[in-house]
C-alpha positions as CSV (number, residue, x, y, z in Angstrom):
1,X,-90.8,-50.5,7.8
2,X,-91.7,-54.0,8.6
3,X,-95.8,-52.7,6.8
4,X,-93.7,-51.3,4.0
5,X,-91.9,-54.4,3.3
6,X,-95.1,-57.0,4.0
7,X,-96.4,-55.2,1.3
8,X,-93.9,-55.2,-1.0
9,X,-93.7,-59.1,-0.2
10,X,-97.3,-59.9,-0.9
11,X,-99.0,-57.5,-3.6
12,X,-102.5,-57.7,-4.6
13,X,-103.6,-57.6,-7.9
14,X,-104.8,-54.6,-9.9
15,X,-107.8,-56.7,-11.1
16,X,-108.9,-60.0,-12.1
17,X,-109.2,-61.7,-15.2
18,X,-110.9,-59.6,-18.2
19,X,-110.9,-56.2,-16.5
20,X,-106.9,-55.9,-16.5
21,X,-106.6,-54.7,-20.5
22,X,-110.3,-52.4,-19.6
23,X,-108.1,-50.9,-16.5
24,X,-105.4,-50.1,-18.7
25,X,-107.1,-48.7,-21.4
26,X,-108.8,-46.1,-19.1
27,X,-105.2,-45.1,-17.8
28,X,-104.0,-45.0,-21.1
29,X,-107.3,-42.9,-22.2
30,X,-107.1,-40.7,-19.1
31,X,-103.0,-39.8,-20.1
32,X,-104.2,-39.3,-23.8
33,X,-107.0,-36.6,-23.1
34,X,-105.4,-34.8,-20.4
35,X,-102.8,-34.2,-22.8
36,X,-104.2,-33.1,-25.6
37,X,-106.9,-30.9,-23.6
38,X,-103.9,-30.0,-22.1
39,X,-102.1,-28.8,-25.2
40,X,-105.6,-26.9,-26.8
41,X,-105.6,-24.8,-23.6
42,X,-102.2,-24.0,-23.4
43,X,-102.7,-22.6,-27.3
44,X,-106.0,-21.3,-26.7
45,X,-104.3,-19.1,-23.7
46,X,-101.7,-18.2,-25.7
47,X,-104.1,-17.0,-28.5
48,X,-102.1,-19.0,-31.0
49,X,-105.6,-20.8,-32.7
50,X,-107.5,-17.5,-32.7
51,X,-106.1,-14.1,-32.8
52,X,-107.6,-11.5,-30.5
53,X,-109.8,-9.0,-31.9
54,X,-108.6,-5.0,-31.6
55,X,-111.2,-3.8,-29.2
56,X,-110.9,0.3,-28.5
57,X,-110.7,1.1,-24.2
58,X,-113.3,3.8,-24.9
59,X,-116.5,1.0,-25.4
60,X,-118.6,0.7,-22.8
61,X,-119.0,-3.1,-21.0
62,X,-122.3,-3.8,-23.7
63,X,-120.3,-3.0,-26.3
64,X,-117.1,-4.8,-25.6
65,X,-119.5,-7.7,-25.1
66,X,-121.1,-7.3,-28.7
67,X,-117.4,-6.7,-30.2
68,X,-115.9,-9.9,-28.7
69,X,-118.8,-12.1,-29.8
70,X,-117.3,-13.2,-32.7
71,X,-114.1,-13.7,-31.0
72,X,-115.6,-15.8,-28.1
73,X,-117.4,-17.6,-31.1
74,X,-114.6,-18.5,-33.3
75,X,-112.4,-20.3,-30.3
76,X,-115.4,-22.2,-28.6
77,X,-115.3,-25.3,-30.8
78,X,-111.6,-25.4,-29.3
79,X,-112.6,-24.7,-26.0
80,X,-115.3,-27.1,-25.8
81,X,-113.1,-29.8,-27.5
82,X,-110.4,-29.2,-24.6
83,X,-113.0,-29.5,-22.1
84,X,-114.8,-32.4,-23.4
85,X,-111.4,-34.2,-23.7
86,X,-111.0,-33.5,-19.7
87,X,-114.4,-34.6,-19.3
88,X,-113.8,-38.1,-20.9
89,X,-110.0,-38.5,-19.1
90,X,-111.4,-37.5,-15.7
91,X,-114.4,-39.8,-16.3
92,X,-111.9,-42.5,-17.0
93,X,-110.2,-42.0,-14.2
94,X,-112.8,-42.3,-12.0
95,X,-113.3,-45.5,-13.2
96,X,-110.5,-46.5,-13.0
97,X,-110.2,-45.5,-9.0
98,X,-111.1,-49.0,-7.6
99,X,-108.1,-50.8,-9.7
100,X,-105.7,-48.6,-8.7
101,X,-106.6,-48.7,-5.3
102,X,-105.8,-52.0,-5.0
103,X,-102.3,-52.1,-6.4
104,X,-101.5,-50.4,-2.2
105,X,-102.5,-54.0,-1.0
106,X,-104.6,-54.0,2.2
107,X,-103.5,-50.8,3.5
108,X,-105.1,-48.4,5.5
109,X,-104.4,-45.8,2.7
110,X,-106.3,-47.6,0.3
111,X,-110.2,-46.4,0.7
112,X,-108.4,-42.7,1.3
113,X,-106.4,-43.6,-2.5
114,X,-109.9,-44.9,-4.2
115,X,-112.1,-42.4,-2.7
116,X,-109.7,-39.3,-3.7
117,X,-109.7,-40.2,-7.1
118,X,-113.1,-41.0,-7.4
119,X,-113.8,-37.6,-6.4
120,X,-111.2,-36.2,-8.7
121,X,-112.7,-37.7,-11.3
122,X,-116.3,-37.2,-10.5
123,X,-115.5,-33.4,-9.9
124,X,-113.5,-33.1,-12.8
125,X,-116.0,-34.6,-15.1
126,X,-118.8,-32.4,-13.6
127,X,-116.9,-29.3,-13.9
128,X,-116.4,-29.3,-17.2
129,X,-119.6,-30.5,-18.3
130,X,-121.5,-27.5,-16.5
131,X,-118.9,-25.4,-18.1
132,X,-119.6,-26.5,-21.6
133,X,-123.4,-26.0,-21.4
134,X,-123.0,-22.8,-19.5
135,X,-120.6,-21.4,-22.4
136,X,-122.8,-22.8,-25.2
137,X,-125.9,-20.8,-24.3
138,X,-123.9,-18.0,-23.7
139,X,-122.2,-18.0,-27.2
140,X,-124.8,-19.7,-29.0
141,X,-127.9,-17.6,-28.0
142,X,-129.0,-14.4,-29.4
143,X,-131.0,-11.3,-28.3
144,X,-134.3,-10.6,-28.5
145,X,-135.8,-8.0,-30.4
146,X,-137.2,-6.5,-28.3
147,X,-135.6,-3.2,-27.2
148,X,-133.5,-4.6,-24.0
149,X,-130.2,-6.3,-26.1
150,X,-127.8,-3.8,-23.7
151,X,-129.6,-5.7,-20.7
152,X,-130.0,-9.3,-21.7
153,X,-126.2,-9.0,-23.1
154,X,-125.0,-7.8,-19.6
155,X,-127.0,-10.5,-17.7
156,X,-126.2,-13.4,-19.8
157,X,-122.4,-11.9,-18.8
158,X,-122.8,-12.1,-15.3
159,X,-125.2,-15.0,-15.1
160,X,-121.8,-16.9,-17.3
161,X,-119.5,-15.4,-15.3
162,X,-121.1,-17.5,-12.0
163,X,-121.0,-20.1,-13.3
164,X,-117.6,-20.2,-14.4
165,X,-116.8,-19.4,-10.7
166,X,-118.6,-22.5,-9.7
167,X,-116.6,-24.9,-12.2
168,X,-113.4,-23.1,-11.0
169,X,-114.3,-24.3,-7.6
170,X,-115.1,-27.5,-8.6
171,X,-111.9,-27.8,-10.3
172,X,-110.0,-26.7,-7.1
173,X,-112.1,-29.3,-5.4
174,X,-111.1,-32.0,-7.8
175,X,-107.4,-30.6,-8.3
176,X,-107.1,-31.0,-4.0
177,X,-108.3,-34.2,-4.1
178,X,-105.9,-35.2,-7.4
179,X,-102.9,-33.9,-5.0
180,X,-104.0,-36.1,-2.2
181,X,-104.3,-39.4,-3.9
182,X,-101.3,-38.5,-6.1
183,X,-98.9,-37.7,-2.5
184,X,-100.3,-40.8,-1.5
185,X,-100.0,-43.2,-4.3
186,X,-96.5,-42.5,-4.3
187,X,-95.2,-44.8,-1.6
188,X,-98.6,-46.9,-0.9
189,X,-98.3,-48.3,-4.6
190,X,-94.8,-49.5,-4.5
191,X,-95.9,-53.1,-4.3
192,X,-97.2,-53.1,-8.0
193,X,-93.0,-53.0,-8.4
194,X,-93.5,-49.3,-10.3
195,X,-90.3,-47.7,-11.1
196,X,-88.5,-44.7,-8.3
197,X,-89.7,-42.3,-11.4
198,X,-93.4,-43.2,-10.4
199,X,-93.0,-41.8,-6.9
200,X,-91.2,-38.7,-7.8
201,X,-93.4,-38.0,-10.7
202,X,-96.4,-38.7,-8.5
203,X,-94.8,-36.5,-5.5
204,X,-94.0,-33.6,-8.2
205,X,-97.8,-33.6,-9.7
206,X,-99.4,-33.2,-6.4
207,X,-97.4,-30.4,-5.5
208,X,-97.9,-28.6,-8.7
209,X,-101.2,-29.2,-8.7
210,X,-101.4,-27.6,-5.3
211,X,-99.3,-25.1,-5.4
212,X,-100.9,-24.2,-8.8
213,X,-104.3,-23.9,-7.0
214,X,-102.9,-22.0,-4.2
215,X,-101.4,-19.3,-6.5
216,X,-104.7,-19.3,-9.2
217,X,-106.4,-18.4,-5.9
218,X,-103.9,-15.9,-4.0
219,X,-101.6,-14.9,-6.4
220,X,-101.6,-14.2,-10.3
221,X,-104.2,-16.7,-11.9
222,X,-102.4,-16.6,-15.3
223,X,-99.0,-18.6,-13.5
224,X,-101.7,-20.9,-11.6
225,X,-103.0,-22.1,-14.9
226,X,-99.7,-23.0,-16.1
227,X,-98.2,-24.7,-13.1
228,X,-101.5,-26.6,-13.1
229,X,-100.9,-27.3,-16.9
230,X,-97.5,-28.6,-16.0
231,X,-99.4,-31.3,-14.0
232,X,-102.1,-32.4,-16.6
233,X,-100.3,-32.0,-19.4
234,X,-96.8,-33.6,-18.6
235,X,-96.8,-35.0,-15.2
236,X,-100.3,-36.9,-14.5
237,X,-100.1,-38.9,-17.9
238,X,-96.9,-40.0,-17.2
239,X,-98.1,-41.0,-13.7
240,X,-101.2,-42.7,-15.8
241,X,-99.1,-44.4,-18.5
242,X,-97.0,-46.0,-15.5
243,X,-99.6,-47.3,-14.1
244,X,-100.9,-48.9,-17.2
245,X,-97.6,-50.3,-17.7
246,X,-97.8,-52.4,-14.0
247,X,-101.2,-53.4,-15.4
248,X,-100.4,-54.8,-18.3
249,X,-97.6,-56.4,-16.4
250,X,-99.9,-57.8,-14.1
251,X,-101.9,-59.3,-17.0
252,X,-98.8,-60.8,-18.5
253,X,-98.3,-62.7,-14.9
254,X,-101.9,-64.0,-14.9
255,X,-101.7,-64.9,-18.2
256,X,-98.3,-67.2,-17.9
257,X,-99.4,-68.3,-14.8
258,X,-102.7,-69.5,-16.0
């Protein structure tokens, strides 16, 4: 308790001089694209941008592939909009890792807060990027003429499909490292004089964001996705926005007391 209170007595703060409205613009940005890549996703799983073709059960695996071309074509400017948004707000974030790491004072949980979001935002930003030039070549490219199109279609299938398994697993990787530094943020930033919401909100996105991996993984994939969405649509950019609020409070102090 007597740790707990020191820090409360003697914050640090989030940055010096310039940086402070930089810091808070990257929160802000990081809240803004997770939401609305957020929101794209949601509608592109709920096929509310582009309606589903009719595709008969009796096609073979080439010829589903051939059918749902156009399909797969017409939603990926959404798809890589939503993913490029992510990209950007887990890019921001990661630059935004040493800032918010200092608003925990000199605690021990400080490098463990700055490193896990780092990574989250490092993994995040990586995932999606491989994912948006794996799924380009696979919708953009074409078959040769050349007498092989059933073959080339079903390798370029599987060859995507690996992929995608390795930017899911990056994504649990950045997800598990999002729930750590969000579990921890919620007590070791109370000296930046955050509201009680901030820890509960910060508490309730780590454990959607686990429990969302958990269930993606074990369970039914289709509920993982949306207890995870529940997390970066609603839940991390209110953490985020927060946050930029007690910077932008900070920066008020520093400039009054200037």
């Amino acid at each position: 308790m007597s740790g707990l209170v020191g820090e409360r007595a003697a914050p640090r703060p989030v940055a010096s001089g310039a940086a402070l409205p930089i810091v808070s613009l990257l929160l802000v940005a990081f809240a803004g694209c997770l939401a609305a890549a957020t929101a794209i996703a949601l509608a592109l799983g709920f096929d509310l941008l582009v309606p589903p073709p009719v595709i008969p059960e009796t096609l073979d695996l080439p010829s589903r592939l051939v059918a749902i071309q156009p399909f797969r074509e017409a939603r990926w400017p959404f798809d890589a909009a939503s993913r490029l948004l992510f990209v950007v707000g887990f890019a921001a974030l990661a630059l935004a890792a040493d800032p918010i790491a200092t608003l925990a004072g000199a605690t021990r949980r400080a490098p463990v807060i700055r490193g896990s979001i780092l990574a989250t935002g490092l993994l995040g930003a990586a995932g999606g990027l491989l994912y948006v030039g794996a799924t380009q070549i696979a919708i953009t490219s074409t078959t040769c003429d050349c007498g092989f199109t059933t073959e080339e279609v079903i390798s370029r299938f599987w060859a995507h499909v690996m992929v995608i398994g390795a930017t899911d697993w990056l994504g649990y990787g950045a997800t598990a490292f999002g729930a750590l530094g969000l579990a921890l943020s919620a007590t070791a930033l109370r000296a930046a004089t955050l509201p009680r919401a901030f820890t509960w909100t910060a508490l309730a996105a780590s454990a959607a964001l686990a429990t969302g991996v958990v269930v993606r993984v074990l369970g039914d994939p289709n509920v993982g996705d949306l207890v995870i969405a529940v997390a970066t649509g609603l839940l991390l950019p209110a953490w985020a926005l927060m946050l930029a609020a007690a910077v932008r409070r900070a920066e008020a102090h520093e400039e009054s007391a200037a």
